[in-house]
FINUDO-325128 format. One record per residue (C-alpha): residue in one letter; chain; x negated, y negated, z. Coordinates in pm, 1 decimal, decimal comma, always signed. Layout:
PT residu chaine     east    north       up
PT      a      A        X        Y        Z
...
//
This chain:
PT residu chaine     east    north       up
PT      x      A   -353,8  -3489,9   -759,6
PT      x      A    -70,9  -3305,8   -907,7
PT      x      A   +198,4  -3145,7   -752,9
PT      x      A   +493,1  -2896,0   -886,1
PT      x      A   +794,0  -2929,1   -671,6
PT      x      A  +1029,5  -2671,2   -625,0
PT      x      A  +1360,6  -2805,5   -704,7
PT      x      A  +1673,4  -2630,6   -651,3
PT      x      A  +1923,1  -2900,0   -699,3
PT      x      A  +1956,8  -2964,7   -378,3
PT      x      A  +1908,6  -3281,4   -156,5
PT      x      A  +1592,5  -3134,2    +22,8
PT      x      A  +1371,2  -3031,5   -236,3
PT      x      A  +1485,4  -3381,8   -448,2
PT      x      A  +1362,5  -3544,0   -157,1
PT      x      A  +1014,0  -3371,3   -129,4
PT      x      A   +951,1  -3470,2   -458,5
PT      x      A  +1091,9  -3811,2   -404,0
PT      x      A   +815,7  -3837,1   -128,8
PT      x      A   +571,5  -3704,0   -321,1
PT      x      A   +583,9  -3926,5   -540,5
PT      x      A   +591,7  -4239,8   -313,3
PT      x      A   +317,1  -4127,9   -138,1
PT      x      A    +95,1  -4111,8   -458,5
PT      x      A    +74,9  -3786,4   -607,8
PT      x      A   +148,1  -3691,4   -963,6
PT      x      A   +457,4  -3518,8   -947,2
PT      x      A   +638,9  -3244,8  -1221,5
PT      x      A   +976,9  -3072,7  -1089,3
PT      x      A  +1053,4  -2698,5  -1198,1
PT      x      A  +1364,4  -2539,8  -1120,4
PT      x      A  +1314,9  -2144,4  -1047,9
PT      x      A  +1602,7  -1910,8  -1274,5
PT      x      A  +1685,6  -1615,7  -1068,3
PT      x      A  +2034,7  -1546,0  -1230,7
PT      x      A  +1941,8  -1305,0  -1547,2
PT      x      A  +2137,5  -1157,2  -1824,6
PT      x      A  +2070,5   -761,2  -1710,2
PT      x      A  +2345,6   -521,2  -1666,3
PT      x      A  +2333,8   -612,1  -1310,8
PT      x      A  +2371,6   -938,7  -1335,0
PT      x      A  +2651,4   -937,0  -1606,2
PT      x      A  +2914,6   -700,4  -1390,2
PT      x      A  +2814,7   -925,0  -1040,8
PT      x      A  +2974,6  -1239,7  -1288,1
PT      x      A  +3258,9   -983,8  -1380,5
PT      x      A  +3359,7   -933,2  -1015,2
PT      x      A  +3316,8  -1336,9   -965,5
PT      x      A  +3550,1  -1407,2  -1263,4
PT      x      A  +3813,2  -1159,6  -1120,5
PT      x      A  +3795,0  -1243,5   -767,7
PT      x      A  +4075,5  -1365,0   -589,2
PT      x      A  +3884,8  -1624,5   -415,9
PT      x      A  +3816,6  -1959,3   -577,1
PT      x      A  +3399,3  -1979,1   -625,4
PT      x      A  +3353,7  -1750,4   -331,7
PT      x      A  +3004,3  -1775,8   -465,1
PT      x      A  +2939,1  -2127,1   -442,0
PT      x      A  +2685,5  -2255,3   -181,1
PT      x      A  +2457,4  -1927,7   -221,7
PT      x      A  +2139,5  -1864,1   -363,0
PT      x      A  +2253,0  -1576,2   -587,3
PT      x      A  +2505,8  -1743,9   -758,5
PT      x      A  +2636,9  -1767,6  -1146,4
PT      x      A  +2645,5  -2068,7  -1160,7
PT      x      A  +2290,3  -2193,6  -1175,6
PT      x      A  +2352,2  -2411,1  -1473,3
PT      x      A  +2522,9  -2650,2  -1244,0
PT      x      A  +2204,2  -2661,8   -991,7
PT      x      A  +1989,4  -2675,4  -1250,6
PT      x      A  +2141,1  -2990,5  -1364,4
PT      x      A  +2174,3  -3171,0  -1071,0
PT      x      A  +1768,3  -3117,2  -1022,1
PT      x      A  +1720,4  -3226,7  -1368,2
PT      x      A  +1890,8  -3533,1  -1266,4
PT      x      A  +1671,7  -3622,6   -981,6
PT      x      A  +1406,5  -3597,1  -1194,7
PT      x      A  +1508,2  -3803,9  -1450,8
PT      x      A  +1557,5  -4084,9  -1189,6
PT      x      A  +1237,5  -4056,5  -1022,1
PT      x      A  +1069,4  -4061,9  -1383,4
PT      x      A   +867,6  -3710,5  -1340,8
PT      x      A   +833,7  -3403,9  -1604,8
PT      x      A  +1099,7  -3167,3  -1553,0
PT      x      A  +1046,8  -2745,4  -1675,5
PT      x      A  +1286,5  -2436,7  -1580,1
PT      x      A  +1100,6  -2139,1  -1493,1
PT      x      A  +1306,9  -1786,4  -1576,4
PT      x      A  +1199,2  -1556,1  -1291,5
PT      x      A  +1505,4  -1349,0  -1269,5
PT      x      A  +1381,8  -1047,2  -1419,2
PT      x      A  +1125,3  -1008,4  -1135,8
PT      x      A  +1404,4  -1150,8   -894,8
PT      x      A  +1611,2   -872,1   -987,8
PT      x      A  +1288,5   -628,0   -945,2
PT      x      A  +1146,5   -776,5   -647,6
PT      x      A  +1432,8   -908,7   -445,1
PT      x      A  +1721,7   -748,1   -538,1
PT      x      A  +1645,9   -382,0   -563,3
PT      x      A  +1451,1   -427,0   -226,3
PT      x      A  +1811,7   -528,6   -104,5
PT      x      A  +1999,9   -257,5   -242,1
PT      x      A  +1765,0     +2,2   -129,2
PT      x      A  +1717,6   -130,0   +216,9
PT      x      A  +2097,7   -168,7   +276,2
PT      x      A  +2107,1   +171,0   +180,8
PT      x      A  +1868,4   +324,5   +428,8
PT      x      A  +2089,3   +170,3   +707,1
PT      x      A  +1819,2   -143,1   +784,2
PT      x      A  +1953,7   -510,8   +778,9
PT      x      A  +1656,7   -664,0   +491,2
PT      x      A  +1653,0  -1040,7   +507,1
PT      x      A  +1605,5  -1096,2   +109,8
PT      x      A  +1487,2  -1521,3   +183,5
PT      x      A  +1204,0  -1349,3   +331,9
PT      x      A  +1103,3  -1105,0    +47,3
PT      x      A  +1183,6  -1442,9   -218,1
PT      x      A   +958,9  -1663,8    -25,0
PT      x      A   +707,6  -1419,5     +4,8
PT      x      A   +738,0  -1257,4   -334,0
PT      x      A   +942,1  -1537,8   -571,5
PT      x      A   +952,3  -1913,0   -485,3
PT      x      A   +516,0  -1916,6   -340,8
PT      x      A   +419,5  -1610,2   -577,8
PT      x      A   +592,1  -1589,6   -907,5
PT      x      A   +718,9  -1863,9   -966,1
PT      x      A   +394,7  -2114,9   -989,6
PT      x      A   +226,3  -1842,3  -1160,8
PT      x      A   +467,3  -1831,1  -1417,7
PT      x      A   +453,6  -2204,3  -1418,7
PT      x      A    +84,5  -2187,4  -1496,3
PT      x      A   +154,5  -1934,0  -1776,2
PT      x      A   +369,2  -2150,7  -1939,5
PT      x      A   +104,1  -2419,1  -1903,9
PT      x      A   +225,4  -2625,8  -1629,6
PT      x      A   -158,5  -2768,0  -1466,4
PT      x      A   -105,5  -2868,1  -1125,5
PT      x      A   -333,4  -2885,8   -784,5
PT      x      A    -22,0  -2817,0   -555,7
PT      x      A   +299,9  -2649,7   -495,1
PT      x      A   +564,9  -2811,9   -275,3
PT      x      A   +894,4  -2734,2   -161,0
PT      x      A  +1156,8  -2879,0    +47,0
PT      x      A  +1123,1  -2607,7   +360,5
PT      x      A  +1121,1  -2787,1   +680,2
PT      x      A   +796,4  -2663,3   +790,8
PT      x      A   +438,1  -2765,0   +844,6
PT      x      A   +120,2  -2660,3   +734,8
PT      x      A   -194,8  -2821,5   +904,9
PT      x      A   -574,1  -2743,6   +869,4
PT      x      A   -767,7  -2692,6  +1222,0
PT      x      A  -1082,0  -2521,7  +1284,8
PT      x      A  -1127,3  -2380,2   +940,2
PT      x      A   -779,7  -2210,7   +875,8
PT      x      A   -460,1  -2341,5   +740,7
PT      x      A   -144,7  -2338,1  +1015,6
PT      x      A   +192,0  -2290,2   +942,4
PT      x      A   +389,4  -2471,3  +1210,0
PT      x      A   +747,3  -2512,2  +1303,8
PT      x      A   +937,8  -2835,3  +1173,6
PT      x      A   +961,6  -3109,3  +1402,7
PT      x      A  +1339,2  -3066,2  +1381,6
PT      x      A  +1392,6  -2706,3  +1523,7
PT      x      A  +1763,8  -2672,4  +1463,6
PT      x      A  +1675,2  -2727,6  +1112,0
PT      x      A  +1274,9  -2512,5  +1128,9
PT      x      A  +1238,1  -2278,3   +890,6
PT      x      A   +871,8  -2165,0   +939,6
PT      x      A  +1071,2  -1768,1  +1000,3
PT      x      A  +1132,0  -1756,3   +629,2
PT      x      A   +764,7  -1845,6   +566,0
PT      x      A   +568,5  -1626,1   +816,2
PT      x      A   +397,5  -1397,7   +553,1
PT      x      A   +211,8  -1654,9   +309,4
PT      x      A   -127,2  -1616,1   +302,3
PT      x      A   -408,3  -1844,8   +355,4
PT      x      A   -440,4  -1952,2    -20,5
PT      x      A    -50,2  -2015,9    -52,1
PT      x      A    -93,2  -2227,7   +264,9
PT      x      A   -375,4  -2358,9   +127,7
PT      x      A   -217,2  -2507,1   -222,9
PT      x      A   +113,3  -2584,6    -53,1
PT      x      A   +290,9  -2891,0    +42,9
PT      x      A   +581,4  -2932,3   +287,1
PT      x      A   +662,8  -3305,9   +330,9
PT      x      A   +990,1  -3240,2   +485,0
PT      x      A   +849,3  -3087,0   +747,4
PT      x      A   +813,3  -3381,4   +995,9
PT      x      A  +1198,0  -3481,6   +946,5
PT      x      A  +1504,0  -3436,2  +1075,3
PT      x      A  +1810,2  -3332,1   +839,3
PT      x      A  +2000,5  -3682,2   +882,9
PT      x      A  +1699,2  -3881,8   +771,8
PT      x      A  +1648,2  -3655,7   +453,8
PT      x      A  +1977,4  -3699,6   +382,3
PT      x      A  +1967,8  -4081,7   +456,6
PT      x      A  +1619,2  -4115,6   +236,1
PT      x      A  +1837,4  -3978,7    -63,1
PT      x      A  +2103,9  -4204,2    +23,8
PT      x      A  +1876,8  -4514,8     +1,5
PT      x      A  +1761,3  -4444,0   -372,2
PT      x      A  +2053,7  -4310,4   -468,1
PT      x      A  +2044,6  -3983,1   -511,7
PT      x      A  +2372,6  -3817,1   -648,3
PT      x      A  +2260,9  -3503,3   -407,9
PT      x      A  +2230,9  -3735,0    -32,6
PT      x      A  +2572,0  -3512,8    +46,5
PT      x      A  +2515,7  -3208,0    -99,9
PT      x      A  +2641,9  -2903,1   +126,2
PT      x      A  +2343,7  -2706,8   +174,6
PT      x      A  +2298,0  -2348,5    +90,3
PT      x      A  +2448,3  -2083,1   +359,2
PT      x      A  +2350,7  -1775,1   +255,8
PT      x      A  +2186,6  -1510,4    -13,0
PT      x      A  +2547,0  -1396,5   -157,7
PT      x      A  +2877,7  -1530,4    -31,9
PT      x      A  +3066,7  -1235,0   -134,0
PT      x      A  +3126,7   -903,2    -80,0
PT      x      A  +2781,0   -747,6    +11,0
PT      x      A  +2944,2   -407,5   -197,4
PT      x      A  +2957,8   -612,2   -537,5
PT      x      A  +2550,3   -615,9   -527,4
PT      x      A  +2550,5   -260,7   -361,7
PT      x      A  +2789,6    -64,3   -588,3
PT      x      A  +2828,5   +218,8   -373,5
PT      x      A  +3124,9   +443,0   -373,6
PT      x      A  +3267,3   +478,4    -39,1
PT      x      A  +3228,9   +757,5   +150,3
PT      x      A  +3422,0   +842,4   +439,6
PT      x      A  +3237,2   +868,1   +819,1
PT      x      A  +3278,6   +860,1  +1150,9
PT      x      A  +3247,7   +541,0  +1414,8
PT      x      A  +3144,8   +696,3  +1734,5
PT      x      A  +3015,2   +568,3  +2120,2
PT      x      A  +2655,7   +628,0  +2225,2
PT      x      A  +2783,3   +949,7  +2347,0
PT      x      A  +2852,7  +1075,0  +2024,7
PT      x      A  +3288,1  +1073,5  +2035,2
PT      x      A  +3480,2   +993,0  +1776,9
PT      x      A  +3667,5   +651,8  +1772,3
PT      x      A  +3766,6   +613,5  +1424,8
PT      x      A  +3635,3   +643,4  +1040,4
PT      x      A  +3481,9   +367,3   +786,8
PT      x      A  +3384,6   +415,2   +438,4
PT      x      A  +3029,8   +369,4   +411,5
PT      x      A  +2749,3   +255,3   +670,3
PT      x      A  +2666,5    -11,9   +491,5
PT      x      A  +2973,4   -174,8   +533,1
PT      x      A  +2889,4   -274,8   +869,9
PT      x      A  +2575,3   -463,1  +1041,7
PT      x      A  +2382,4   -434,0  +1356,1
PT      x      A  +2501,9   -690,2  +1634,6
PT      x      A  +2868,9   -729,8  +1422,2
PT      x      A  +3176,0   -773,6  +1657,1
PT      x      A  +3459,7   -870,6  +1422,7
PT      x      A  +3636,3   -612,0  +1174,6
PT      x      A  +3555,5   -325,6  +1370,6
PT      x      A  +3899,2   -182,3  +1360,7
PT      x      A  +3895,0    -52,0  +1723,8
PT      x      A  +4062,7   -113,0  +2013,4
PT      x      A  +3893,6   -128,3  +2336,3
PT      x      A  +3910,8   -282,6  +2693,4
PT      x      A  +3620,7   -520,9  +2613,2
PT      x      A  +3458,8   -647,7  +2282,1
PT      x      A  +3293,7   -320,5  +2082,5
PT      x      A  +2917,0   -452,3  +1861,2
PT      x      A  +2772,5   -216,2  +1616,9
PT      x      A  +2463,0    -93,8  +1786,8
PT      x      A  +2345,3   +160,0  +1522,5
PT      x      A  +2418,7   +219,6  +1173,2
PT      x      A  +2268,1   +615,1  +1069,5
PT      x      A  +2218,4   +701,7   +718,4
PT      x      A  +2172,4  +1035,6   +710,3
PT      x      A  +2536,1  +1133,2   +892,8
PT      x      A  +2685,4   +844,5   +755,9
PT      x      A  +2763,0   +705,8  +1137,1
PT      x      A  +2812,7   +355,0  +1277,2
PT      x      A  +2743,2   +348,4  +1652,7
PT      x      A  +2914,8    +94,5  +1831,9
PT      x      A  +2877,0    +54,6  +2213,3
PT      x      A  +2986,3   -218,0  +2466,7
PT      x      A  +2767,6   -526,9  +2540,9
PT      x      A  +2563,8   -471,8  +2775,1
PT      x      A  +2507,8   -107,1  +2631,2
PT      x      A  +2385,9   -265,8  +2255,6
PT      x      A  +2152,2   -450,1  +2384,3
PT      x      A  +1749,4   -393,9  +2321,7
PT      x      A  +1453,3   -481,6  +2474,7
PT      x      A  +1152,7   -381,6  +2210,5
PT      x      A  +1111,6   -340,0  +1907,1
PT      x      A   +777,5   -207,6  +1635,3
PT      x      A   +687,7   -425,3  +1369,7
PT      x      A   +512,4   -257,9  +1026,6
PT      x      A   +349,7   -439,9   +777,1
PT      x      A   +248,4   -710,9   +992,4
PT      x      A    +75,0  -1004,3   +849,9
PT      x      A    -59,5  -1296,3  +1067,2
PT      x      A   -169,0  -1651,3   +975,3
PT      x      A   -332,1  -1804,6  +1279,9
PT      x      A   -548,0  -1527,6  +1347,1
PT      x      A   -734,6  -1261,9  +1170,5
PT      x      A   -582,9   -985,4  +1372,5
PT      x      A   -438,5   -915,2  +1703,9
PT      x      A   -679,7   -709,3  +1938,6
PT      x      A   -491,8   -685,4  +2238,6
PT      x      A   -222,0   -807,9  +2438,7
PT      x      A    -94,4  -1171,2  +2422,0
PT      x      A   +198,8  -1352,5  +2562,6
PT      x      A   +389,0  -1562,7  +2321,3
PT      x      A   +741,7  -1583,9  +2164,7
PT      x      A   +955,8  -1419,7  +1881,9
PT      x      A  +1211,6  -1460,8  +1625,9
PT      x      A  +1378,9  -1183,3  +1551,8
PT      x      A  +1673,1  -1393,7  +1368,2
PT      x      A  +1642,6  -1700,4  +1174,9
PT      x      A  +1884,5  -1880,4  +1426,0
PT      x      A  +1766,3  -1817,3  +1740,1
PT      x      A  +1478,6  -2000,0  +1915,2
PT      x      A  +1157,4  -1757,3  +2010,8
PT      x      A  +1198,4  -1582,5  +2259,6
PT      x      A   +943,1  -1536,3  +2539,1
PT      x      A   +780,5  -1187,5  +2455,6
PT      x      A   +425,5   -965,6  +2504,2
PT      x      A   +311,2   -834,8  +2144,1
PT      x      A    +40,2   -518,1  +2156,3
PT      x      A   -143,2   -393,3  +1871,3
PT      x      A    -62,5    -63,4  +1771,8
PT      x      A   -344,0   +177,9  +1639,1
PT      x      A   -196,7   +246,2  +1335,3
PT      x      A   -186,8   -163,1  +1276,8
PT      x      A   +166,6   -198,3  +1352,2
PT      x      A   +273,3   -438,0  +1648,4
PT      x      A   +477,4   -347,2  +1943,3
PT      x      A   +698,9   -615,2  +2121,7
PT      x      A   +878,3   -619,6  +2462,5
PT      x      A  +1053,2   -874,4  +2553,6
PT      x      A  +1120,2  -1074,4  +2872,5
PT      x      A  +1486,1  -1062,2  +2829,0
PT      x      A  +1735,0   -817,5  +2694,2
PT      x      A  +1843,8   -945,7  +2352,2
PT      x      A  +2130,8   -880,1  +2154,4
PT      x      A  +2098,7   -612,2  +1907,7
PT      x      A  +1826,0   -579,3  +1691,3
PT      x      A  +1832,6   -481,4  +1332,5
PT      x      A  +1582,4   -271,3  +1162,7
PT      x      A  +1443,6   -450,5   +834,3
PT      x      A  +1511,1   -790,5   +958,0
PT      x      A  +1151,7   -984,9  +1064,7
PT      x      A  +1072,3  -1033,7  +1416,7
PT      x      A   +837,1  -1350,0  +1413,2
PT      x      A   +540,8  -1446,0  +1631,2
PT      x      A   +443,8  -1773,1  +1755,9
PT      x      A   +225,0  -1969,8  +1991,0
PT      x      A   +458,3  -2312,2  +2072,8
PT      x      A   +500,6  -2412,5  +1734,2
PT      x      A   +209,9  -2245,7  +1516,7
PT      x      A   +339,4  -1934,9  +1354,5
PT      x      A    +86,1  -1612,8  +1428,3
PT      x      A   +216,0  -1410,9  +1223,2
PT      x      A   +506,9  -1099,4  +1201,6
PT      x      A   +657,3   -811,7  +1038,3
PT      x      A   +931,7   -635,8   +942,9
PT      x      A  +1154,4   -445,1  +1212,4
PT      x      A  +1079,6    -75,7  +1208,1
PT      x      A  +1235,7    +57,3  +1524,4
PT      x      A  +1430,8    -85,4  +1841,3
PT      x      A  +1458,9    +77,9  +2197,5
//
């Protein structure tokens, strides 16, 4: 069988295909270009040349230097002895990822762009590009730390084995035929035996740092908005000081404020259309429920009524215990058991059973 492995250059997907290949199958690596040569693109590597900082874009997925990731998969492949292809996808990157960024910041809603990629990108454009460019291949694989298992006539996604390191929340919204022509060998592993696996055939990439984030700099270089001059206010609606620009700030953030208090201030609400950042003590930012829209579920066909499970609402956290209802107009409600720290519209709350993923959506509204 053959199998096209994601590889980004770093240490996890070089090990997926390193697996891969022990294990039998016939392996070809593609690396995935999302850095394009648009107008976009070319002043975001303007801002990086002139920054003060040295590489403040290093370790991130959107990142100028791709050339250097790209080589370091190449690399891997040349030592495992597989076919090696780069696939340009940044001009539906840009499209598809980055303009959903821009506009959601925008609209005062927190967008978690991995999501939209994995969705949209790395399980969707990217092997179909492959294919186009006449790649043939049975499989796609990538180094997520994640399971996918077949029971009772429907593929599972399933939390890694190693839930500091899961990342089944990025993956929530593939559908039965991704999960059904995708591979996740990492996903019974912990993070020190990847790394030691690599170590052991001597891969240049064992100690590679791994990626942190989308964009290590300034959120503002990919928004290009002018600021604009508002007001930071209590939940009562007085004045405690001006900002310049909403989306400067994000829900739950504690540091860089700029006010003083008697106790620790968190952004509780961030409102487009009076250019307002709410900010409120602890205990008053936090939220109970939330409604979900475009929901999508994997271990069952739909929800019909009221179930008991657990949610993600970050990538971070573990689920928390949680009743989800089904909403007429197909969105999902969830309350929680607990109060949780504030939630951010257009990040994705997550639903699972123990380790199998159900499904989720994208955060719509919090109360």
């Amino acid at each position: 069988m053959k199998v096209l492995v994601g590889m980004s250059g770093g240490v996890d997907s070089s090990v997926a295909a390193l697996l891969l290949k022990e294990q039998g199958y016939d392996v070809i690596g593609a690396t995935m270009l999302t850095w394009g040569k648009s107008d976009f693109f070319n002043q975001l590597k303007e801002k990086y040349n002139s920054s003060e900082q040295k590489n403040p874009l290093h370790g991130a997925c959107l990142c100028p230097h791709e050339d250097e990731d790209t080589s370091a998969a190449k690399a891997v492949a040349d030592k495992l002895g597989i076919e090696f292809h780069i696939i340009d996808c940044s001009k539906e990157y840009e499209e598809i990822v980055i303009n959903y960024f821009k506009n959601e910041y925008m609209q005062g809603n927190t967008p978690n762009p991995c999501v939209r990629c994995n969705q949209s990108i790395k399980f969707g454009v990217f092997p179909l590009l492959a294919k186009k460019a006449g790649l043939i291949f049975d499989k796609f694989a990538t180094g997520h730390y994640a399971r996918i298992e077949y029971e009772n006539g429907r593929y599972l996604l399933k939390r890694g084995i190693n839930h500091k390191k899961d990342q089944s929340y990025f993956l929530y919204g593939l559908s039965q035929e991704q999960l059904a022509n995708t591979l996740t060998p990492l996903g019974n592993y912990t993070k020190e035996q990847i790394r030691e696996i690599a170590r052991n055939f001597g891969l240049e990439v064992a100690d590679k740092p791994d990626s942190q984030d989308f964009y290590n700099g300034d959120y503002n270089d990919i928004l290009n908005a002018e600021p604009k001059k508002g007001n930071i206010v209590d939940i009562n609606g007085k004045v405690l000081g001006t900002h310049n620009g909403f989306w400067n700030y994000t829900i739950g953030q504690r540091k860089g404020i700029g006010i003083a208090a008697s106790e620790p201030l968190y952004v509780k609400e961030l409102r487009k259309d009076t250019n307002e950042v709410v900010v409120a003590f602890k205990d008053d930012s936090m939220n109970k429920s939330l409604i979900a829209n475009n929901v999508k579920f994997n271990a069952i066909d739909e929800l019909k009524e009221a179930i008991n499970c657990q949610v993600k609402i970050r990538s971070s956290q573990e689920p928390k215990n949680a009743v989800i209802s089904p909403l007429d107009n197909g969105k999902v409600e969830v309350v929680f058991e607990d109060l949780q720290n504030p939630i951010a519209k257009g990040q994705s709350a997550v639903f699972y059973l123990g380790d199998t993923v159900l499904g989720g959506g994208i955060i719509e509204s919090v109360y």
